[in-house]
C-alpha positions in Angstrom: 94.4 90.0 101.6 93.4 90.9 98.3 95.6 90.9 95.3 96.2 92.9 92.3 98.3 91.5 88.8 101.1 93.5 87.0 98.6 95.1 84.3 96.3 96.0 86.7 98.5 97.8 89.0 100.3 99.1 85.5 97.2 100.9 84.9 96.2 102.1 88.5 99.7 103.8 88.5 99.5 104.8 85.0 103.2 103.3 84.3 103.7 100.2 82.1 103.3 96.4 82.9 107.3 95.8 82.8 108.2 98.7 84.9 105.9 97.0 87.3 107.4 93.8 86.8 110.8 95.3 87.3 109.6 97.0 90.6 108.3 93.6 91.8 111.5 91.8 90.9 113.9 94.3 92.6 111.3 94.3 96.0 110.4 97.8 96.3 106.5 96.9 96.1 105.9 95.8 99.9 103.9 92.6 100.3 104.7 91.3 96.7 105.4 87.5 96.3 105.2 85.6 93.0 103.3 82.2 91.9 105.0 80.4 88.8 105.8 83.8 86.6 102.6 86.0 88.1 103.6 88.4 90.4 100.9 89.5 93.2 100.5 92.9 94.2 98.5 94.1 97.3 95.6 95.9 96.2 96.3 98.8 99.0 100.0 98.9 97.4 101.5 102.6 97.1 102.9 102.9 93.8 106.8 103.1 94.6 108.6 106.6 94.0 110.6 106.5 90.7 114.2 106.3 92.0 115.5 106.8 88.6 114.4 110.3 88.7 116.0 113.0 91.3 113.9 116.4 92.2 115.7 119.6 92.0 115.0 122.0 94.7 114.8 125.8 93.1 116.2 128.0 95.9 
């Protein structure tokens, strides 16, 4: 399996390096492990849906 680093996934997503390292910490990037302080990313990783934000549905 091919791997991706926190900046590189930061910029695929288009969200910063910390909120990536945040999402990696609290496991909601599937496959994710960490080596020393380098967190590894699958490469075919979906970008996680922001649960800080909540969708209003306009009726």
């Amino acid at each position: 399996m091919e791997y991706m680093s926190c900046p590189e996934a930061a910029k695929k997503w288009g969200i910063s390096e910390r909120r990536v390292q945040i999402l990696c910490k609290e496991d909601r990037i599937p496959g994710v492990s960490k080596i020393g302080y380098m967190w590894l990313i699958p490469k075919d990783a979906e970008k996680p849906v922001d649960a800080r934000r909540k969708e209003f549905k306009h009726e």
